[in-house]
Wavefront OBJ file of the C-alpha trace (Angstrom):
o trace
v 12.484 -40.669 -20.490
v 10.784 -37.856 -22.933
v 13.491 -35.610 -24.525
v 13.212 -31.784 -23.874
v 10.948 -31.071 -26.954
v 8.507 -33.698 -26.222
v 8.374 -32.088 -22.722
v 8.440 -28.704 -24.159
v 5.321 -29.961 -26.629
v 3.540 -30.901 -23.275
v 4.115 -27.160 -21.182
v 3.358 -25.378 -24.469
v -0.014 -27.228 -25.229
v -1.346 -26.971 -21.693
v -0.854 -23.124 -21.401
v -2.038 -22.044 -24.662
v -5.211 -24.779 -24.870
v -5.945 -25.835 -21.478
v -5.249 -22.572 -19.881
v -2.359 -23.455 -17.859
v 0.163 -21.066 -16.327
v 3.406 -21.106 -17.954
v 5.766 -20.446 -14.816
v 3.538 -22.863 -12.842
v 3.399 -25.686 -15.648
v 7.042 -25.358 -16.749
v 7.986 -25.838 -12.655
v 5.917 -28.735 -12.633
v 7.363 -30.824 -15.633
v 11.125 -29.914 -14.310
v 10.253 -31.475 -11.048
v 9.071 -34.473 -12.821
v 11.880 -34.862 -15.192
v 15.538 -35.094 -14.774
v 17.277 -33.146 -17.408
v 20.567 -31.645 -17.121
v 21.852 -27.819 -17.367
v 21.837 -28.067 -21.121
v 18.124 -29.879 -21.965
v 16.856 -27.540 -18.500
v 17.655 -24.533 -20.443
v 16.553 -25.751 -24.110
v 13.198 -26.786 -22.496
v 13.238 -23.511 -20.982
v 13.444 -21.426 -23.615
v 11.843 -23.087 -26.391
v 8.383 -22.731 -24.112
v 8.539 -19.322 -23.211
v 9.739 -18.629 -26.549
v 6.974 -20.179 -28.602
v 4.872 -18.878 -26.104
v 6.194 -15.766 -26.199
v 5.707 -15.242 -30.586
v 2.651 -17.722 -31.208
v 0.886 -14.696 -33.270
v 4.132 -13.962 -34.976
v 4.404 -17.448 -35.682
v 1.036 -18.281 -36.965
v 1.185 -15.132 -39.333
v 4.303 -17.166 -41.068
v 2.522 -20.432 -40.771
v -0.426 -18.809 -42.452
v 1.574 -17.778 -45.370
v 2.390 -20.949 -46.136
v -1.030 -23.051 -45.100
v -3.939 -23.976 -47.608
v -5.759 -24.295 -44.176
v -6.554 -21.257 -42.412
v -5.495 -21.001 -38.995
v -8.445 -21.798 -37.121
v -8.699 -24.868 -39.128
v -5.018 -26.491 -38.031
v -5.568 -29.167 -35.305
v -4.101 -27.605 -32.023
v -1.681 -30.744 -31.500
v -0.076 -29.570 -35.704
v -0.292 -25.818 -34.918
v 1.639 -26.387 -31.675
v 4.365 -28.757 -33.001
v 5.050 -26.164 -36.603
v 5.124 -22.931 -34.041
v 7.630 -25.196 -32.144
v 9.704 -26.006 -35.188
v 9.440 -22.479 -36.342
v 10.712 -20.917 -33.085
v 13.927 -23.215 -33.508
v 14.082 -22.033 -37.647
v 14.189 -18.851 -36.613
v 15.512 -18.008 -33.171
v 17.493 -21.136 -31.818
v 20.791 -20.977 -33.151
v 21.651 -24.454 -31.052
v 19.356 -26.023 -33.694
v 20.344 -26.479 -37.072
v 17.532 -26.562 -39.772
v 17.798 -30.068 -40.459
v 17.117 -30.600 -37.448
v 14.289 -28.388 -36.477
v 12.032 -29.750 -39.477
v 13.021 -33.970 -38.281
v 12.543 -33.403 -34.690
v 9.412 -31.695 -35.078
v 8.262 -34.458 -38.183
v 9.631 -36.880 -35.167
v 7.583 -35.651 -32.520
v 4.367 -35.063 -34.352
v 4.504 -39.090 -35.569
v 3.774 -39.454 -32.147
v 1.698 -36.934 -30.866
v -0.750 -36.749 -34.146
v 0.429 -39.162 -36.766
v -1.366 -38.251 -40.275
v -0.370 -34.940 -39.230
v 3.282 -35.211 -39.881
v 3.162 -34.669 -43.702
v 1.896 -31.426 -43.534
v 4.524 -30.389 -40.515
v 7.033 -31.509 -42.979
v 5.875 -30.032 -46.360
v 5.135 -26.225 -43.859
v 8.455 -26.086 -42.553
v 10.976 -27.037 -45.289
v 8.745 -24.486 -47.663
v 9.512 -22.195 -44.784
v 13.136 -22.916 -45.352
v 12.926 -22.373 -49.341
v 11.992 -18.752 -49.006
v 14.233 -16.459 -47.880
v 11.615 -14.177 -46.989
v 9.282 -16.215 -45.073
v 9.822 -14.775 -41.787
v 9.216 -11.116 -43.198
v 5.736 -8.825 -42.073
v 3.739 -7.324 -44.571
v 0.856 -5.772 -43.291
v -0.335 -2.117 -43.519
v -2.459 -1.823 -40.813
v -0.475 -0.105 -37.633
v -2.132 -1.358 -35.009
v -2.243 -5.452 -37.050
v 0.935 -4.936 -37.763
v 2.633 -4.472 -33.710
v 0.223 -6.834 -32.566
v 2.108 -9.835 -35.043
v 5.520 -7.751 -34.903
v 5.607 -8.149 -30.957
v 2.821 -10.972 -30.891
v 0.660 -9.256 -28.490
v -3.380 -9.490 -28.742
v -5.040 -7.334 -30.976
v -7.179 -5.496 -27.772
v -3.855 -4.857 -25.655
v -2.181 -3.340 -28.432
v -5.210 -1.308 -29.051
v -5.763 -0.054 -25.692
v -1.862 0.915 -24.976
v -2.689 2.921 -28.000
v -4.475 5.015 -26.938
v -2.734 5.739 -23.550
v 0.771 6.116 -24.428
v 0.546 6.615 -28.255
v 1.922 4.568 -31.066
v 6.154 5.432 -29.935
v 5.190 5.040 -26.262
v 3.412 1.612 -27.284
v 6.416 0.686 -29.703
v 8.829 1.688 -26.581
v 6.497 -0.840 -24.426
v 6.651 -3.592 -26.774
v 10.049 -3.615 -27.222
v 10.393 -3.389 -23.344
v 8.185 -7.084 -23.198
v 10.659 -8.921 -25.991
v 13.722 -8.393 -23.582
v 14.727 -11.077 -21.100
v 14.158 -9.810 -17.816
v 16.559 -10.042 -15.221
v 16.891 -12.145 -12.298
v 16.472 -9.736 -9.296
v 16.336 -11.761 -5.680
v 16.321 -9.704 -2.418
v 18.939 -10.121 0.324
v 16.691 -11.559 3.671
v 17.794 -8.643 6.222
v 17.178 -11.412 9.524
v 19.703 -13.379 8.092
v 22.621 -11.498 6.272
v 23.584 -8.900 4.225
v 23.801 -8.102 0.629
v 27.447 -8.092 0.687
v 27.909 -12.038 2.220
v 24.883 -13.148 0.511
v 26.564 -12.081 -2.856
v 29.981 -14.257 -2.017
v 27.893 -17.633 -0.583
v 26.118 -17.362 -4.595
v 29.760 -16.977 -5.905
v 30.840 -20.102 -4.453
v 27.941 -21.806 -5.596
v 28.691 -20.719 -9.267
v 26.397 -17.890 -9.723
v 27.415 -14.227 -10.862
v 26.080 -12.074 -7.940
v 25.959 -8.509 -8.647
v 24.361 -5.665 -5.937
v 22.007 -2.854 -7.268
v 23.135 0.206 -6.450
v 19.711 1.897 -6.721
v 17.752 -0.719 -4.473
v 19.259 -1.091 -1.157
v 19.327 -5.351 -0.581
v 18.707 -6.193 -4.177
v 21.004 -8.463 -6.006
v 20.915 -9.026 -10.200
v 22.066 -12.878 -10.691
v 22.880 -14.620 -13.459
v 24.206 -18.293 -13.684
v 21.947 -19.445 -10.677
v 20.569 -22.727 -12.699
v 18.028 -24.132 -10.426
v 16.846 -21.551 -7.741
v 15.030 -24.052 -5.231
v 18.196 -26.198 -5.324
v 20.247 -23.461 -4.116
v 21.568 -23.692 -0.249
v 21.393 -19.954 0.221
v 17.688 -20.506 -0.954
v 16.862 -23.098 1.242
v 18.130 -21.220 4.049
v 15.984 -18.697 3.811
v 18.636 -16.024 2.725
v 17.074 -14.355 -0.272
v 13.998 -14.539 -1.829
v 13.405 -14.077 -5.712
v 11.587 -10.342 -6.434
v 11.600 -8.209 -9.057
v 12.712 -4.377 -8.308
v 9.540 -2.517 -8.875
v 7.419 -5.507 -6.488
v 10.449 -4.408 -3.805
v 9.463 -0.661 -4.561
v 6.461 -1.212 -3.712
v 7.153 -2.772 -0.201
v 9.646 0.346 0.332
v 6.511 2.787 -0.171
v 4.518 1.009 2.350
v 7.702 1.996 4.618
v 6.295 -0.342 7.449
v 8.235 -0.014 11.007
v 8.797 -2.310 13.887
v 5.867 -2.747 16.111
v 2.992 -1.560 13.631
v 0.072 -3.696 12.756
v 0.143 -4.259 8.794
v -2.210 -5.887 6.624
v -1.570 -7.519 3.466
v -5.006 -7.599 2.145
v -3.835 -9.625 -1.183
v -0.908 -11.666 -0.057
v -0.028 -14.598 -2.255
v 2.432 -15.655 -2.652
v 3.793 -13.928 -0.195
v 7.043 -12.293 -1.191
v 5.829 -8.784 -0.409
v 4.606 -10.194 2.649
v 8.139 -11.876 3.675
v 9.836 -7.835 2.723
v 7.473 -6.523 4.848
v 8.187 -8.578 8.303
v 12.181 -8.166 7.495
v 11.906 -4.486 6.738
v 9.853 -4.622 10.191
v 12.270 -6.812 12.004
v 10.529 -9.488 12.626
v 8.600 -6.913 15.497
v 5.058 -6.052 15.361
v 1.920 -8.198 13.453
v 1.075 -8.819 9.840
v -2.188 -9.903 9.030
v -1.913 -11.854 5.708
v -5.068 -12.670 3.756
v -5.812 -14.011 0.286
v -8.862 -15.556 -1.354
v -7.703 -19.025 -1.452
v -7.074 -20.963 1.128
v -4.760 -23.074 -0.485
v -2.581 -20.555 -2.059
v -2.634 -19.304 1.623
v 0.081 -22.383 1.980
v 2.486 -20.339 -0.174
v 2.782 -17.645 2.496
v 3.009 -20.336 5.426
v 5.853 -21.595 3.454
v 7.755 -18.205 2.307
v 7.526 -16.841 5.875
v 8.832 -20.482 7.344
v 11.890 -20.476 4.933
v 12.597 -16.686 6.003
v 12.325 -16.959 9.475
v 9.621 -14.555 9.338
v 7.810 -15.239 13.021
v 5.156 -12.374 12.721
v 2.727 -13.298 9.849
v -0.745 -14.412 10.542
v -2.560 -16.157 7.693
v -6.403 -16.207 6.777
v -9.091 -16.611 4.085
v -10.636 -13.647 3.429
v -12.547 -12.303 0.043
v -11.470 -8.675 -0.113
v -14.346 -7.507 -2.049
v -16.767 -8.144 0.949
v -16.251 -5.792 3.505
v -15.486 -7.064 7.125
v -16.156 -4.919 9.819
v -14.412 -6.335 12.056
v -11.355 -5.103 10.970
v -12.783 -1.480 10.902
v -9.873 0.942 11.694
v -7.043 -1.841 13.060
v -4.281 -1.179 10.803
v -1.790 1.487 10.638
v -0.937 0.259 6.903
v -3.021 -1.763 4.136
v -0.893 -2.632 1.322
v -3.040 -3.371 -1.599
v -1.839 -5.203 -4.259
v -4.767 -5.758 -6.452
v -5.563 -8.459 -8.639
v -5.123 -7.309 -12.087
v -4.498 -7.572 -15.879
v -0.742 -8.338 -15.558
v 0.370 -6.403 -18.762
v 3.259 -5.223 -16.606
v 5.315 -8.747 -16.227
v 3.876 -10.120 -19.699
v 7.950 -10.751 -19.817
v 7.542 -13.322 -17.298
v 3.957 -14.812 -17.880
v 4.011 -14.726 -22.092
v 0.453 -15.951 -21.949
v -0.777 -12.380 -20.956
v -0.072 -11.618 -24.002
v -3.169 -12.424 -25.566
v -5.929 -10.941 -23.271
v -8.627 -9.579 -24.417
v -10.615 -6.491 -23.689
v -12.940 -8.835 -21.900
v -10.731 -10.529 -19.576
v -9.454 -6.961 -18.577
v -12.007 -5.058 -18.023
v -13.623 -7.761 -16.069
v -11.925 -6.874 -13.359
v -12.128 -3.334 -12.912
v -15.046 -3.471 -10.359
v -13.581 -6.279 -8.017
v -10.245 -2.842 -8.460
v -13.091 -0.834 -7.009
v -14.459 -3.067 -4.095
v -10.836 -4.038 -2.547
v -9.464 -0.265 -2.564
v -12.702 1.003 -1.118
v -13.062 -1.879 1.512
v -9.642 -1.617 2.258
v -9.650 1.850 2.982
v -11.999 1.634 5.814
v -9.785 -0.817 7.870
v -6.926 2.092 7.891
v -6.682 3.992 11.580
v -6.736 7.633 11.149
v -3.042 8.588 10.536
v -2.090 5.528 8.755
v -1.286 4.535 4.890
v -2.569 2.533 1.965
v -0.694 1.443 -1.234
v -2.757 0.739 -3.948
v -0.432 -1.547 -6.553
v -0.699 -3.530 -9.429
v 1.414 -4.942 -12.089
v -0.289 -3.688 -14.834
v 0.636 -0.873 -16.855
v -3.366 -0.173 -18.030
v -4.482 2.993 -17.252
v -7.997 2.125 -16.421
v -6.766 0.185 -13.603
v -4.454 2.225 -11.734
v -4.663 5.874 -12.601
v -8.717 6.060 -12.879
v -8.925 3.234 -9.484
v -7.062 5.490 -7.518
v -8.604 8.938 -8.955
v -12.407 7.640 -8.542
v -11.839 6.342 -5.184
v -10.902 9.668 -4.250
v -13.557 10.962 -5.739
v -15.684 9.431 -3.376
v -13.508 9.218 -0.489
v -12.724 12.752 1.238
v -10.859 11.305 4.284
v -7.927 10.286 2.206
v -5.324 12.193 -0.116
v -2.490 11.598 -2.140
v 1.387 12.051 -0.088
v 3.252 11.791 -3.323
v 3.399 11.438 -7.003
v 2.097 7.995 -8.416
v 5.059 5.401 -9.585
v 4.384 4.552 -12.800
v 6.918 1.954 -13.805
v 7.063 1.264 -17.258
v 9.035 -1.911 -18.897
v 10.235 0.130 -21.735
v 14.276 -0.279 -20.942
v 14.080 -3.653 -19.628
v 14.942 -3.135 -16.343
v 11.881 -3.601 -14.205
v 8.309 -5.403 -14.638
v 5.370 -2.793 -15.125
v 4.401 -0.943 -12.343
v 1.818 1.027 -10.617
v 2.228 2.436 -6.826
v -0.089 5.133 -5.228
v 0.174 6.067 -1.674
v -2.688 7.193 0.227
v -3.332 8.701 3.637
v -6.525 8.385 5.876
v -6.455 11.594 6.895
v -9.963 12.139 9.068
l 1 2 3 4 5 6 7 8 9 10 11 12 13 14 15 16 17 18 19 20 21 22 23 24 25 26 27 28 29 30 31 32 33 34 35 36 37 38 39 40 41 42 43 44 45 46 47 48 49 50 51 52 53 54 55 56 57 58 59 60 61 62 63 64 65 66 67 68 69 70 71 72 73 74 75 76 77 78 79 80 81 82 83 84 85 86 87 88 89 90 91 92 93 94 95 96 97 98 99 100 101 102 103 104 105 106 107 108 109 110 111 112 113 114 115 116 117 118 119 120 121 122 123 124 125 126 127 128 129 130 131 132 133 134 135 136 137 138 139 140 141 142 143 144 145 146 147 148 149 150 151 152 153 154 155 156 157 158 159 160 161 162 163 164 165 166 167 168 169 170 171 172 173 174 175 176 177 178 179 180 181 182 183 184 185 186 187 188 189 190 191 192 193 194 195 196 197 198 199 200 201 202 203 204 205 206 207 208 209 210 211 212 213 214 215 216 217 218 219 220 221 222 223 224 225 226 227 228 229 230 231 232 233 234 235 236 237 238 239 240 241 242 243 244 245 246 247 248 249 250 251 252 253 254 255 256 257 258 259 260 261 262 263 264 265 266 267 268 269 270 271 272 273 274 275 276 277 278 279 280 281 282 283 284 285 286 287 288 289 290 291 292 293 294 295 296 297 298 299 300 301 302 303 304 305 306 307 308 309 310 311 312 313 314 315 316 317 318 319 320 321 322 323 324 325 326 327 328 329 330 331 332 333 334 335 336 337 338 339 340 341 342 343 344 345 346 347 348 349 350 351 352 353 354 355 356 357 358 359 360 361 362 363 364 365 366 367 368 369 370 371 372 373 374 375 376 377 378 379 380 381 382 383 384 385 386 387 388 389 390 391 392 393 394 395 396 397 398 399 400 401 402 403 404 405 406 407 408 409 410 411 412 413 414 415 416 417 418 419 420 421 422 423 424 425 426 427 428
């Protein structure tokens, strides 16, 4: 059986060199392994944390590397930003043992490596101000302060100014809360708080989000009876926002144009009451399975599922719906909390999608019936793909107009994921 660092070595190396997902890959490798509470939560964290700093990191490993950087075989630069994460944030882990495990670990992983792991770390441990940031440059200096790519650090820049992007990047280093939404067909907020007390969990309601719960203690979600019983599903407060704005009603035809995994979808069918007809697409077929599955453990009975590209227009579907909730594929800076390896995106990956933006809003748009609403969403906090989306489509669009301010959610305070809701009426 591999203990949690060796499996923590694994999750790390496949998200930041293989280009794996870090929710998806650390799910994986707990269903594969037995660990208890204690090595579940040490695995836990020391991913997402390395994850989470790896620029940070690097900058101290570089100050104490011959070898640049780049030149640092992945399997070493993985196993010191492991060790250094435990130096420096892991107060479970004394020093001694940070530097052996990590020597341990990298005997095994890359051998004539472990000398140099060694040699790194304990020089690490010698200066007392190894972990400290000297850099001049403002914008170098946040991106290895808050270990967020050079290009997202830039571009935040110049939307919300340097204290705005400070305010953001302090917002991403705080552990977000575990929000989960009470499943209206099947209780209340109230019981579904007790039935997580007597399962050991700290169940508290939101005041400001009618059906949401903040949790803590709940150690394995998927484990949990009131999960398996369809009574709440796992949301954040700004994705159940977004649902609310859509304000769908029993007996209206909805369409959930972008609909894995599903959880909006699930909200949607229990704010309708199980009465009416979702149509729920998504590009993949097999992510499609997701949605089968939410709806099945919710008792959601009202949810059709199909394949369907969203940038290609269908018409077909030509003025069927009386709402299109949009919730656009996009850059994610918004829940970089959740998914650390968002953190280092470049301008590239960003901006690639900006014209698939364009095609789903504008195909979208044309399946509303006169009368009815679209929300345009993402969870990205990037200017260029909400504000200027939503402003060029209605450019072009006359038939449609703004009912109401744009949310703009920001994860400054630590509260809620970033955010972007516009609602949008056909109105000829």
């Amino acid at each position: 059986m591999k203990n949690p660092r060796e499996l923590g070595y694994e999750a790390i190396y496949n998200v930041i060199n293989q280009g794996g997902y870090s929710n998806i890959t650390i799910n994986k490798i707990l269903r594969k392994n037995e660990l208890d509470n204690i090595n579940r939560g040490f695995f836990t964290e020391l991913v997402y944390g390395t994850i989470e700093n790896k620029l940070y990191l690097d900058y101290v490993i570089q100050k104490f590397s011959k070898q640049k950087i780049s030149d640092i075989s992945r399997e070493v630069l993985v196993i010191l930003e492991m060790g250094l994460y435990q130096i420096r944030e892991m107060n479970s882990v004394t020093d001694f043992a940070a530097v052996d495990e990590s020597v341990k670990l990298c005997k095994k992983v890359f051998p004539r490596g472990s000398g140099f792991v060694n040699a790194v770390l304990r020089n690490v441990l010698r200066d007392p101000g190894a972990f400290d940031i000297d850099i001049k440059n403002t914008s170098e200096r946040v991106s290895v302060e808050y270990s967020v790519s050079p290009d997202i650090v830039d571009l935040l820049m110049k939307q919300y100014d340097l204290e705005g992007t400070e305010d953001i990047m302090y917002g991403f280093s705080i552990k977000p809360k575990l929000y989960i939404r009470a499943n209206s067909l099947r209780t209340s907020p109230q019981k579904l708080a007790e039935l997580l007390k007597e399962e050991g969990a700290d169940a508290q309601l939101v005041e400001e989000v009618k059906g949401a719960l903040v949790v803590k203690n709940l150690k394995n979600i998927e484990n949990s009876k009131s999960y398996k019983d369809g009574l709440f599903s796992v949301q954040d407060i700004s994705s159940m926002r977004c649902v609310k704005e859509l304000d769908p009603a029993a007996g209206e035809y909805i369409l959930d144009i972008c609909a894995c995994p599903g959880g909006k979808t699930g909200y949607i069918a229990e704010l309708m009451n199980n009465e009416g007809r979702i149509d729920a697409m998504d590009i993949s077929q097999n992510k499609l399975e997701l949605v089968t599955n939410t709806c099945k453990r919710l008792g959601v009975k009202i949810v059709n599922t199909s394949q369907n590209d969203a940038t290609i227009y269908n018409p077909d579907m030509a003025g069927k719906y009386d709402r299109v909730l949009v919730d656009a594929p996009c850059s994610g800076i918004g829940i970089i909390r959740r998914k650390p390896e968002i953190r280092y995106k470049t301008i590239k990956d960003i901006s690639s999608i900006y014209n698939i933006q364009r095609k789903i809003i504008q195909n979208a748009s044309k399946y509303i019936k006169i009368g009815g609403i679209m929300i345009y969403s993402t969870c990205t906090i990037n200017k260029e793909e909400n504000q200027d989306i939503t402003d060029d489509f209605l450019k072009k669009n006359g038939n449609f107009e703004k009912t109401q301010e744009d949310v703009m959610m920001l994860p400054s305070d630590g509260e809620s994921d970033g955010f972007y809701i516009c609602k949008l009426k056909r109105i000829s």
